[in-house]
C-alpha positions as CSV (number, residue, x, y, z in Angstrom):
1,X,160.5,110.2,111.6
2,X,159.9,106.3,112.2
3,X,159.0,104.0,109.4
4,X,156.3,102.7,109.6
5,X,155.3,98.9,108.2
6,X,152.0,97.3,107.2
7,X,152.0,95.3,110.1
8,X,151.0,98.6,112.2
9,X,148.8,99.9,109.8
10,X,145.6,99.5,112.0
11,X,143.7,98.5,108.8
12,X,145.4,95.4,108.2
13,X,145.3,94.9,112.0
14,X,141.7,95.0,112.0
15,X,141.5,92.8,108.7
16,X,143.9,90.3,110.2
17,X,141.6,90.0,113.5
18,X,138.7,89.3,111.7
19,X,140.4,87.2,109.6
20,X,141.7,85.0,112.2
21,X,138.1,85.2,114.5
22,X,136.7,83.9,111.6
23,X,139.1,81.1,111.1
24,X,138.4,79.9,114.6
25,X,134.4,79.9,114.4
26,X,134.9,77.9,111.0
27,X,136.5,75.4,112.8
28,X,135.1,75.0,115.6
29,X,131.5,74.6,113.9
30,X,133.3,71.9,111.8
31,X,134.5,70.4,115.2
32,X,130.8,70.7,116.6
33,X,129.2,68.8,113.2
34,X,132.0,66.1,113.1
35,X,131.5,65.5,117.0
36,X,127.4,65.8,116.3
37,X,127.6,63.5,113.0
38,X,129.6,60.6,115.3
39,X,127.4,60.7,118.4
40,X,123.8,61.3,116.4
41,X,124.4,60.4,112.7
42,X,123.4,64.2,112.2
43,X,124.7,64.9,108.7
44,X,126.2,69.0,108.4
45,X,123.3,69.5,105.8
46,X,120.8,69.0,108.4
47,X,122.4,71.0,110.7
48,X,123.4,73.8,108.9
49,X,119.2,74.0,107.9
50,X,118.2,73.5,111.5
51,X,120.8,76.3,112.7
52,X,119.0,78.4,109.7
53,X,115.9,77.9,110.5
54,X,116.9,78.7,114.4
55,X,118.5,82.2,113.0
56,X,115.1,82.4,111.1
57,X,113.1,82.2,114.0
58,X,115.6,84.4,116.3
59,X,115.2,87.0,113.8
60,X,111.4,86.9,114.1
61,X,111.3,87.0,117.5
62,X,113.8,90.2,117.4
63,X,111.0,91.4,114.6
64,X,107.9,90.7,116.7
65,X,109.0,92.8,119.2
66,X,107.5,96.0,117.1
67,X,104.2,95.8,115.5
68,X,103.5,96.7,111.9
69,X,101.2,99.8,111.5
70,X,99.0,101.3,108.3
71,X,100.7,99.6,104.7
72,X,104.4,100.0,103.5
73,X,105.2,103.5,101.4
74,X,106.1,103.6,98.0
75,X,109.7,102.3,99.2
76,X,108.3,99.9,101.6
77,X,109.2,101.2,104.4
78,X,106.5,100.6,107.4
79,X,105.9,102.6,110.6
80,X,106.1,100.2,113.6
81,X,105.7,100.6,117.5
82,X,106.9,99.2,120.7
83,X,105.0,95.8,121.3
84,X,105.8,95.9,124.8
85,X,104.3,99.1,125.7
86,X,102.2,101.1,122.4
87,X,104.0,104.1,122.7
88,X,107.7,104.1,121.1
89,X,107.4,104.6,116.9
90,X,110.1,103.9,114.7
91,X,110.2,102.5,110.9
92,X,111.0,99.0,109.2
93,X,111.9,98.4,105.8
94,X,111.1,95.8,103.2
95,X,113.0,93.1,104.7
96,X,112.1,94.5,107.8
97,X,114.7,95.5,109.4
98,X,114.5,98.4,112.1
99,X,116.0,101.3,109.9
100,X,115.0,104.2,112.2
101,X,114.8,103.4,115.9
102,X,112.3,103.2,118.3
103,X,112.3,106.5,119.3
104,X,109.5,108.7,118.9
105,X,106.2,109.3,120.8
106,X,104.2,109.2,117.1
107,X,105.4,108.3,113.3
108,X,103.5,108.8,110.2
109,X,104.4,107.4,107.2
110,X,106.9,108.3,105.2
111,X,106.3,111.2,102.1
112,X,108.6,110.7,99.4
113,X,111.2,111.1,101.6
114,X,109.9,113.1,104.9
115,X,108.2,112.2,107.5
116,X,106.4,113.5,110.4
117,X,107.3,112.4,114.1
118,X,106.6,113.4,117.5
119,X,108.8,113.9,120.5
120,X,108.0,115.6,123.9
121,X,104.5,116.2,122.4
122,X,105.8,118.4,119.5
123,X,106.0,118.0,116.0
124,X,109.4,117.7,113.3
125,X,110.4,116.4,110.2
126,X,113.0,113.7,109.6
127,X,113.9,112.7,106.4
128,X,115.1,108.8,105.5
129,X,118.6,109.6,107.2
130,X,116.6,110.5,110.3
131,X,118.4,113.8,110.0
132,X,115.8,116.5,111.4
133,X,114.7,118.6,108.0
134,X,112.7,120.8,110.3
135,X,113.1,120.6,114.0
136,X,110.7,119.0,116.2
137,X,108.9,122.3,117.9
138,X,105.6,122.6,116.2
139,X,102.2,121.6,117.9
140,X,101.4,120.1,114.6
141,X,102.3,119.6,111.2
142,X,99.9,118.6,108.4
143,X,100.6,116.6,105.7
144,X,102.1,117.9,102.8
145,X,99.9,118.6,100.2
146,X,97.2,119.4,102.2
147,X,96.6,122.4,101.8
148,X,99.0,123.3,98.5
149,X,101.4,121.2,96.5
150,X,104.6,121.0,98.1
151,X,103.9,122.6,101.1
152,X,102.5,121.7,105.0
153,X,100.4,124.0,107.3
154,X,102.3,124.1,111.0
155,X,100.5,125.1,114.1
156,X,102.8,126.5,117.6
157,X,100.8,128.0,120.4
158,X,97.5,128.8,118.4
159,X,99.2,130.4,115.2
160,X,99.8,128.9,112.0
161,X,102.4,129.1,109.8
162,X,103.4,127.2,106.3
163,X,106.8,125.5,105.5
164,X,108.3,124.1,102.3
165,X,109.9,120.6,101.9
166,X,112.9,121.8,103.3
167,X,111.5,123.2,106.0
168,X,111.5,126.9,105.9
169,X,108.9,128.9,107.2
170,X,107.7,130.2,104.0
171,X,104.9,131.9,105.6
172,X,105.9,132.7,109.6
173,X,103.1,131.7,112.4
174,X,101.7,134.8,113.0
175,X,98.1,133.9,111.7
176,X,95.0,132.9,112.9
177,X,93.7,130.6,110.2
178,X,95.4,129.3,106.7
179,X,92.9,127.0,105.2
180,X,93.0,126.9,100.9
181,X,89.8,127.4,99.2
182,X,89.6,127.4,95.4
183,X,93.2,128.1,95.3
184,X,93.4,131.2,97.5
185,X,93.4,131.2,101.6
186,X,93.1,134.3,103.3
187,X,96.2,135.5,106.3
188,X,94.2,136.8,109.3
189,X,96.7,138.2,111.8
190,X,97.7,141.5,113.1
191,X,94.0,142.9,112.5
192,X,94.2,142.7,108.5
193,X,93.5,140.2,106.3
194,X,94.7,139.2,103.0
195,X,94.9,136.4,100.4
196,X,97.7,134.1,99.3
197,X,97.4,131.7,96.8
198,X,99.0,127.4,96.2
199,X,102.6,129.1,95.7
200,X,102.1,131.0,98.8
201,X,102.7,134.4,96.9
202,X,100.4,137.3,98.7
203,X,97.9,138.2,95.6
204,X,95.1,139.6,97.5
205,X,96.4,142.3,100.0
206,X,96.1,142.7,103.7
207,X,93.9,145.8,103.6
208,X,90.7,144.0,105.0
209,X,89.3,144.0,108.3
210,X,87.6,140.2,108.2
211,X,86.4,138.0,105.4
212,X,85.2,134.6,104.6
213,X,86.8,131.8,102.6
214,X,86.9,131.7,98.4
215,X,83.3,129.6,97.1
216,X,81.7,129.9,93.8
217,X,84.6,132.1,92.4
218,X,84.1,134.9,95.3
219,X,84.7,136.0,98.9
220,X,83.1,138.0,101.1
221,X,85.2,140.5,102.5
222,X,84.9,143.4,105.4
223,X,86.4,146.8,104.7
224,X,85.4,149.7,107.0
225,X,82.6,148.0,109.2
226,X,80.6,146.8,106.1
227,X,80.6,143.8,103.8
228,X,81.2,143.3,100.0
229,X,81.9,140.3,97.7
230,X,85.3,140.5,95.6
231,X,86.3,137.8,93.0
232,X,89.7,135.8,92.7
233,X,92.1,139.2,91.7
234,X,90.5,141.2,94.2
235,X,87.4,142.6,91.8
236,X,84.8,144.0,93.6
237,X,81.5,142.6,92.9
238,X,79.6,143.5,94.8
239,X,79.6,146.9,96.7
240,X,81.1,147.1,100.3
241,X,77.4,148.8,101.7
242,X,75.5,145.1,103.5
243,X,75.4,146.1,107.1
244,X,75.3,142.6,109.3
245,X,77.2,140.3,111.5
246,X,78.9,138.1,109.1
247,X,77.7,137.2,105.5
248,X,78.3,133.6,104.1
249,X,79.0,132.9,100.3
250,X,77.3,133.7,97.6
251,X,75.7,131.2,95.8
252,X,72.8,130.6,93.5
253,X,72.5,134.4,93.3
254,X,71.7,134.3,97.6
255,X,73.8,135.6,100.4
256,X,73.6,133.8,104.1
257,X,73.4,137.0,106.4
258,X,73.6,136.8,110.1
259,X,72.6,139.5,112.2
260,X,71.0,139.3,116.1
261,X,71.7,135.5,116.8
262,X,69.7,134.5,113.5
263,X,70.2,133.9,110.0
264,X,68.7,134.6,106.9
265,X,69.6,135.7,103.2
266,X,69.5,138.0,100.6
267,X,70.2,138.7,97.2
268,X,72.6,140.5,95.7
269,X,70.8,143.9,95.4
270,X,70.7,143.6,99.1
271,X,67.2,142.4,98.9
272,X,65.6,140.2,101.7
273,X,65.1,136.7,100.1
274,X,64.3,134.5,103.3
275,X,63.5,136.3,106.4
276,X,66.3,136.9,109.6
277,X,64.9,134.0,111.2
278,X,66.4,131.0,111.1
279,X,67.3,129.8,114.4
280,X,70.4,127.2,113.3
281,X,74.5,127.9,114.1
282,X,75.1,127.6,110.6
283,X,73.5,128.0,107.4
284,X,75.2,127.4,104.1
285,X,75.4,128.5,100.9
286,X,72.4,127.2,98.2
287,X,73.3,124.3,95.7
288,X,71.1,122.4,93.1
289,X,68.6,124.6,95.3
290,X,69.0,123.3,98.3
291,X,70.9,124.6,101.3
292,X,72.8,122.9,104.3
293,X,71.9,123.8,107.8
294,X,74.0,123.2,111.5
295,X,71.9,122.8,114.4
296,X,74.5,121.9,116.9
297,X,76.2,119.1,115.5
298,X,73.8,117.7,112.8
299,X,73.1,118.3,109.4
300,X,70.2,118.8,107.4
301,X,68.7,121.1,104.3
302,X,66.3,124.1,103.6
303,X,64.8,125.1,100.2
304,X,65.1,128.6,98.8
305,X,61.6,129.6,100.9
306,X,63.8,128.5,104.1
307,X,61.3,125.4,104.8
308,X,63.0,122.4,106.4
309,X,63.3,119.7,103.8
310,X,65.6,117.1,105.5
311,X,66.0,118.0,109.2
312,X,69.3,117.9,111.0
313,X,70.4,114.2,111.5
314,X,73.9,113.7,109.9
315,X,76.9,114.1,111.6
316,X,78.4,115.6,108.2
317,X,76.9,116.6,104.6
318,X,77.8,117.9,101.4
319,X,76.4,120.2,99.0
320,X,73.5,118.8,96.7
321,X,74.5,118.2,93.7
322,X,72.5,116.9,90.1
323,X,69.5,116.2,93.3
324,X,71.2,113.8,95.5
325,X,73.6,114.6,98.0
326,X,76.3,113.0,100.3
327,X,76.2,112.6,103.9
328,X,77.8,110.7,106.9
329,X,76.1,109.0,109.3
330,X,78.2,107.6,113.0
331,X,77.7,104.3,111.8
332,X,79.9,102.8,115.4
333,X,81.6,104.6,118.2
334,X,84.4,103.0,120.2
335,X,86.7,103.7,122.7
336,X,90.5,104.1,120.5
337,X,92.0,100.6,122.3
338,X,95.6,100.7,123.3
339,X,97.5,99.6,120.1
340,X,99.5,96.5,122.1
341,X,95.9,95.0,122.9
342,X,94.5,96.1,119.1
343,X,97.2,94.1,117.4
344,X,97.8,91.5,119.9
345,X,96.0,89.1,117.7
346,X,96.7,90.4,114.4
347,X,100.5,90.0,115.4
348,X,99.5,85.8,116.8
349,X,98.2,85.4,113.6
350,X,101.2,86.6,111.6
351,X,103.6,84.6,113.8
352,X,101.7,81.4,113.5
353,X,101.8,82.0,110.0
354,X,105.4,83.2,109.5
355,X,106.2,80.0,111.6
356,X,104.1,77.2,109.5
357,X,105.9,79.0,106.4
358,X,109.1,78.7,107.9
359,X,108.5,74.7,108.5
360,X,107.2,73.9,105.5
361,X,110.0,75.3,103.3
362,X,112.5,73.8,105.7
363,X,110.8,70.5,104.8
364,X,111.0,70.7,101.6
365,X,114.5,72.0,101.4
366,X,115.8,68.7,103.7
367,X,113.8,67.0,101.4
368,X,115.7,68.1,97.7
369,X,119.0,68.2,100.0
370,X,118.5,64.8,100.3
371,X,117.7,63.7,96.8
372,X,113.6,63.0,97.2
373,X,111.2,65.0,95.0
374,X,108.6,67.2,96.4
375,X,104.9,66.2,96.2
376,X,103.6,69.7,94.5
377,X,100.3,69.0,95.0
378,X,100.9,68.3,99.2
379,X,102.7,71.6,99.1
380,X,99.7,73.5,97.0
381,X,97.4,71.7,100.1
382,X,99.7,72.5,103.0
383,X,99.8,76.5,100.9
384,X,96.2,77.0,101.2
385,X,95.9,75.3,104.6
386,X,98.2,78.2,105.7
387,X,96.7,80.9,104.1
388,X,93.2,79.7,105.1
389,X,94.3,79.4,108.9
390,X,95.6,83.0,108.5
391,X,92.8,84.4,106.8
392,X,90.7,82.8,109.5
393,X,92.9,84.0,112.3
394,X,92.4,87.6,110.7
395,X,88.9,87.7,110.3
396,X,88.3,86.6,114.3
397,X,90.7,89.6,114.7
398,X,88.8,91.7,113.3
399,X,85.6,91.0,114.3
400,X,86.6,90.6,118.2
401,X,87.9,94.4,117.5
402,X,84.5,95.2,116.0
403,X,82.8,94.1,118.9
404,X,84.7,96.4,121.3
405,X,84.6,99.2,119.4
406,X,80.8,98.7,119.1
407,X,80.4,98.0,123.4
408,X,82.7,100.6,124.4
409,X,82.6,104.8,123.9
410,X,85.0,107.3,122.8
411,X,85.9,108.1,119.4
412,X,83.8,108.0,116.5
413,X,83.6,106.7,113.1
414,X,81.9,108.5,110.3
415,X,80.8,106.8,107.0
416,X,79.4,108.2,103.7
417,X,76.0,107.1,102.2
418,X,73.8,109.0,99.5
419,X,70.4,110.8,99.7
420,X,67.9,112.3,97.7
421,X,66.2,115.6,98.1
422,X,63.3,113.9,99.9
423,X,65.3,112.4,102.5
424,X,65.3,108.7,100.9
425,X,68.8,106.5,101.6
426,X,70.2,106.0,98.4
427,X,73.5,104.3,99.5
428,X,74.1,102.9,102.2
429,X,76.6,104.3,105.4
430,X,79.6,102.2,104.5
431,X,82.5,104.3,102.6
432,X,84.7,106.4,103.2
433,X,85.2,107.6,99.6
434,X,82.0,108.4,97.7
435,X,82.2,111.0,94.8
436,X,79.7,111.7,91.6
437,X,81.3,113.1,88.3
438,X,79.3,114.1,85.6
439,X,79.6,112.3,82.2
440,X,76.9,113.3,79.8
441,X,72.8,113.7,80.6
442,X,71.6,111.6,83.6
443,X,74.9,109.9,83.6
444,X,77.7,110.3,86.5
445,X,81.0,108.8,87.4
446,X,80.5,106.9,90.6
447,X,83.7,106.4,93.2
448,X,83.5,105.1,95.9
449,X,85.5,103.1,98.7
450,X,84.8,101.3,101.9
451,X,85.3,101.7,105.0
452,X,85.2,99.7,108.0
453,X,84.1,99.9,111.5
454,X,87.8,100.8,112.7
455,X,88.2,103.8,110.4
456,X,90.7,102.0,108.1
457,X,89.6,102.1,104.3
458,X,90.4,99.3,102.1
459,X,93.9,99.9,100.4
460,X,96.5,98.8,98.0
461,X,100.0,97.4,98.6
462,X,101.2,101.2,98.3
463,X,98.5,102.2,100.7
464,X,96.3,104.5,98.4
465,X,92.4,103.5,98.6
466,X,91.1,101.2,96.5
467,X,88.4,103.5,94.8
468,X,86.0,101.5,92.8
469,X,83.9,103.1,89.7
470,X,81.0,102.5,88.1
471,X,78.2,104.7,86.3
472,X,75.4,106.2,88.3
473,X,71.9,107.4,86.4
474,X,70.8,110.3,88.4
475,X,67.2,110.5,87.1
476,X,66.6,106.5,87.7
477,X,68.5,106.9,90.9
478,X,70.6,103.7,90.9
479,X,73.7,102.3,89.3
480,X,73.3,101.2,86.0
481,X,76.8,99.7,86.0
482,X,77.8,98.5,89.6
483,X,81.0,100.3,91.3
484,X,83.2,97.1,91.1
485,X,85.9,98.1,88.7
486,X,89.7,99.4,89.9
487,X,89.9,101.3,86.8
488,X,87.3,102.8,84.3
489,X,87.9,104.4,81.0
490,X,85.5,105.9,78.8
491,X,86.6,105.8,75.3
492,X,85.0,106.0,72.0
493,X,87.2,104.6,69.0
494,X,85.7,103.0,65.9
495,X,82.4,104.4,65.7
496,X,82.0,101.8,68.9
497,X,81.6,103.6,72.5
498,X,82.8,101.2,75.0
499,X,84.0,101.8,78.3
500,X,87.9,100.3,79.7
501,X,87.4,98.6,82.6
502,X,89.9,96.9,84.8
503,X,89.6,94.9,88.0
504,X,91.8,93.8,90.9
505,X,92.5,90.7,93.5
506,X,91.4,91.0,96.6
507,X,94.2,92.8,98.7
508,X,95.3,89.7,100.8
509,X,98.5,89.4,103.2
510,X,101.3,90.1,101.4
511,X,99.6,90.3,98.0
512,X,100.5,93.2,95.6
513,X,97.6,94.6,93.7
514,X,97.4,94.3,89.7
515,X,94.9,95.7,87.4
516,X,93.2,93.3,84.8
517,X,91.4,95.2,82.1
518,X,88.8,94.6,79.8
519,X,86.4,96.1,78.1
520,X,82.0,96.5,78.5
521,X,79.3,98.5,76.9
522,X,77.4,101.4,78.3
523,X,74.8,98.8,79.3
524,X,77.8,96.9,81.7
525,X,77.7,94.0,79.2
526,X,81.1,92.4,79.0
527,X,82.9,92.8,75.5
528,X,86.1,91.5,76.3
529,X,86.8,89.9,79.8
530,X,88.9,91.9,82.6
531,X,92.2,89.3,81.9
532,X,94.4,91.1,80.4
533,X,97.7,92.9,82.9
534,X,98.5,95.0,79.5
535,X,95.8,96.7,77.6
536,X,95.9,98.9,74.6
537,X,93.2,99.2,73.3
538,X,93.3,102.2,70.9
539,X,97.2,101.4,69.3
540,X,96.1,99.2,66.4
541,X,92.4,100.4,66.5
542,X,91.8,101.1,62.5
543,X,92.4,97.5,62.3
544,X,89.9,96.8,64.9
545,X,93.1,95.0,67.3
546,X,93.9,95.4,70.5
547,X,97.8,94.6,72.2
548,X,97.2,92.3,75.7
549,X,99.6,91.0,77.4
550,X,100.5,89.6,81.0
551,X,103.6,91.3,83.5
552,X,106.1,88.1,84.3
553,X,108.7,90.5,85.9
554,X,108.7,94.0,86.6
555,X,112.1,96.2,88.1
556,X,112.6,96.3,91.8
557,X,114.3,99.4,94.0
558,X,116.9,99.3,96.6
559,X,114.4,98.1,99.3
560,X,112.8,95.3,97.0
561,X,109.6,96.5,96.1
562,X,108.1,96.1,92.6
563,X,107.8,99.2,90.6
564,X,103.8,100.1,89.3
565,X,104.7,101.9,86.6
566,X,104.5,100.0,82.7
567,X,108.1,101.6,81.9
568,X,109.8,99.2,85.1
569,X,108.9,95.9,83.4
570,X,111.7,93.6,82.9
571,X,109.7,90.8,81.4
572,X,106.5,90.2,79.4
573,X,104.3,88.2,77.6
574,X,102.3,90.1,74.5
575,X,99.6,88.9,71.8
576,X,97.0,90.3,70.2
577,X,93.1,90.2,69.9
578,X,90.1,91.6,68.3
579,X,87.3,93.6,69.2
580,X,85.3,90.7,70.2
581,X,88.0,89.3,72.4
582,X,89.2,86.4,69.9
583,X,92.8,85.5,70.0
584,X,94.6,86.8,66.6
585,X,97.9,86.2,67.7
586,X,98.7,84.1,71.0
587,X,100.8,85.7,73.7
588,X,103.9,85.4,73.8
589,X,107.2,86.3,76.0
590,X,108.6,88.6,73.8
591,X,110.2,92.3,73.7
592,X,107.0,94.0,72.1
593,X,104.5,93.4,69.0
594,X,104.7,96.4,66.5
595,X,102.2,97.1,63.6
596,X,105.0,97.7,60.1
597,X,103.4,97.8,56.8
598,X,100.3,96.5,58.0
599,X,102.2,93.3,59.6
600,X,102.4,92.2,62.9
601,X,106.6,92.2,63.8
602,X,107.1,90.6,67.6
603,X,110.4,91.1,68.4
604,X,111.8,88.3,70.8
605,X,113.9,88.6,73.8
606,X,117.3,86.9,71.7
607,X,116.4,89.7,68.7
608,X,115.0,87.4,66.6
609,X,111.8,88.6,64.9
610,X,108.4,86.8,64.2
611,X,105.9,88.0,61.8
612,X,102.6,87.7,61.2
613,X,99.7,89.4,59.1
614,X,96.8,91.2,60.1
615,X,95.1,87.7,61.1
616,X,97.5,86.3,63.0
617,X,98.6,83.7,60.0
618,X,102.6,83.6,60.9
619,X,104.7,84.6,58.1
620,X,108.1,83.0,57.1
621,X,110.5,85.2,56.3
């Protein structure tokens, strides 16, 4: 056998030749600076920041030729499309670089680590590898979640199926219908019909002939030409002996019965409650004694003597609830504008911007490079002139978008308002989030989150809606504390009941959100102002103290993206106040303040400890 040396091993081969291709683009750039230095007096500082910011701008204009869709995931990772013609989809990440090509007809944004995509007009699963976790064959896929924790409904030519994360058909697409209600969705296919329930386990079986969906703890179910009622494990409750059409929930102690093109209801004995007369596609089941009605596409509400109380005029409504209800209203219709011509300004905007940035800190590098100072208060100026000009550019964005999705038809965008049982507006048509949760008497939780005329709600860095709380008196019909906090506690601690508020920065370009808590009365008055990044109020609470403090660093991933979570920060400042907000002891950057032996120990980020007592006096030790 011949030897063979190092020379031929094709590693060091390929080592040497970059080697040596390197060596000859070092100096010929040297050459190109010494001949550009003698004929223009340009020194190799300034060229090497020109030739950067060149790269800089070459790299943008690689960049802008996707647009950015939606907000980054929670690894920052972005779906993007073709610029040049709306309809290729691949995915950036952090820094923006194209990580998954340009490939697909239709991306969605990334969950944990699948995603959905779309190629000849069907539906897959890729994961961050872009390796195919399911393959793309489906005529949809929903997301997971949906419709039960870990899993995703599938559709393929009119049958639905379920897979798991991996993407195995856990349940195969032979069905009609899987849609999860109170936990349990029934399997219609093959002319039986049974229930499964969030873990996909079959714990109702397939021995019915039709049913309806799982409300108010039961289902109506059809079993030999007649219907019953059965409860969660398959209880009968009530007999199998009403003779009609189809029979809606049971509710309030009614049934909706339909029989001969009308509707009507009955009680559970059978009775007849409201006459077989109502003329309407749908009825629904009663609430807070009202019920919803369908005529055609509207909404509206009967009593329990089937009288028309609010008549159909929403394009969507929910159950009344503690007497007021929620319901959309088509608050704009537009035609869905190419996505090229929708961003073209957006994307003008963030080049302009990317472009004054890029100028500005080339300036003021040249200028430190060559020993001048930079005027920080011309820089904070130039800053906001920036920002201004971009938030300007935005807004005219936006609004020209409003305008043609206000002057042209095609789709539709719903909002949610508030009514009362008489028909009054309550709220008005503006969110897409808007929730009561009871709290104690008259009192409710209020959440609620807008949305604008393009169907895009307002969002966090992460992308999850910014839901805003505040208290809601039923009885008086108005907020007794406004909906403006990002976070909302109710805590009771010291014989005082106060309520932990926290709010957050308008979520501007490039800005991550943070919380700033505080704390206010039931009456909204402000105890302690919303200032404080770190908030624990009920640590130190027999000594009436409270732990603040302010996040100066917090632990980035792989892709460069801050961590949310209070366990990822690398740096801090803590102090401590009292109930009425005074300062006991100042914050600090430090490791953490513990309470030892009634005193105060901070321990500092070299290990050394300071101590102080209960009002903040230091003490030398």
């Amino acid at each position: 056998m011949e030897n063979v040396t190092f020379e031929d091993n094709y590693v060091y081969k390929i080592t040497l030749a970059i080697a040596r291709l390197t060596a000859i683009v070092k100096i010929r750039l040297n050459n190109m600076f010494n001949l550009l230095n003698r004929k223009m007096k340009i020194s190799k500082l300034t060229l090497i920041i020109a030739l950067t910011m060149l790269a800089s701008l070459g790299g943008y204009a690689q960049k802008s030729m996707f647009i950015k869709l939606g907000v980054p995931d929670a690894l920052g990772w972005t779906v993007v499309v073709d610029k040049m013609t709306g309809k290729k989809f691949g995915y950036i990440d952090s820094l923006e670089n194209l990580v998954i090509p340009l490939v697909y007809e239709k991306a969605e944004k990334f969950e944990g680590n699948l995603a959905r995509v779309q190629k000849n007009k069907k539906w897959g699963l890729i994961n961050r590898e872009e390796k195919e976790i399911c393959p793309i064959v489906y005529d949809y896929i929903e997301n997971f979640n949906a419709v039960a924790p870990n899993f995703a409904r599938v559709e393929c030519n009119g049958k639905y199926g379920i897979i798991d994360t991996q993407g195995k058909e856990i349940i195969p697409m032979l069905y009609e219908a899987i849609l999860f209600n109170e936990g349990l969705a029934p399997l219609k296919g093959n002319g039986k019909v049974g229930f499964i329930d969030e873990r996909c386990d079959l714990v109702i079986p397939a021995i019915y002939d039709d049913c309806g969906y799982f409300s108010h703890g039961s289902a109506a179910v059809k079993l030999n030409g007649l219907w019953g009622y059965i409860d969660s494990e398959g209880k009968t409750l009530i007999p199998f002996n009403l003779d009609y059409e189809k029979c809606g929930i049971f509710s309030d102690g009614l049934i909706a019965v339909f029989q001969n093109k009308k509707w009507g209801y009955i009680d559970a004995t059978g009775k007849e409650i409201i006459p077989i007369k109502l003329n309407y596609n749908e009825v629904y089941g009663f609430s807070d004694g009202m019920a919803r009605i369908r005529k055609g596409n509207k909404f509206g509400y009967i009593d329990r003597l089937g009288k028309v109380v609010i008549s159909p005029k929403y394009v969507g409504a929910e159950d009344f609830r503690y007497g007021v209800a929620i319901v959309a209203d088509k608050n704009s219709t537009g035609k869905m504008i190419e996505i090229g011509t929708m961003m073209a300004q957006s994307a003008e905007a963030a080049t302009s911007y990317v472009a004054a940035q890029t100028a500005q800190t080339a300036e003021a590098t040249l200028i430190r490079a060559t020993g001048g100072t930079v005027d920080n208060y011309k820089w904070s100026q130039n800053q906001m002139t920036i920002q201004q000009n971009f938030n300007n550019d935005m807004q005219r964005a936006n609004r020209d978008f409003q305008k043609n999705m206000q002057s042209s038809g095609g789709g539709v965008v719903f909002q949610l308002g508030m009514i009362d049982k008489k028909g009054k507006q309550l709220m008005p048509f503006k969110y897409g989030i808007l929730d009561l949760d009871f709290i104690s008497g008259n009192w409710y939780l209020l959440s609620k989150c807008r949305m604008y005329y393009t169907g895009e709600m307002d969002v966090d860095w992460g992308g999850h809606p910014l839901i805003r709380y505040g208290i809601y008196d039923v009885e008086k019909k108005q907020e007794i504390i406004n909906a403006d906090y990002s976070r909302f506690d109710m805590v009771t601690f010291a014989d005082k009941k106060w309520i932990v508020v926290a709010v957050s920065p308008p979520v501007v370009w490039l800005n991550k959100l943070k919380h700033l808590y505080g704390i206010i009365d039931y009456s909204g008055e402000v105890i302690i102002k919303t200032e404080h990044e770190i908030f624990e109020p009920t640590l130190f609470a027999p000594h009436e103290r409270i732990l603040v403090g302010d996040i100066l660093k917090k632990k980035k991933d792989f892709f460069g993206v801050n961590f949310y979570q209070g366990l990822a920060i690398l740096e801090a400042t803590y102090g401590i106040i009292d109930y009425s907000g005074k300062i006991i002891i100042p914050k600090m950057v430090c490791e953490s303040i513990e309470l030892i032996d009634n005193t105060f120990v901070a321990t500092l980020k070299t290990g050394e400890k300071k101590y102080f007592d209960l009002n903040g006096q230091e003490i030398i030790r």
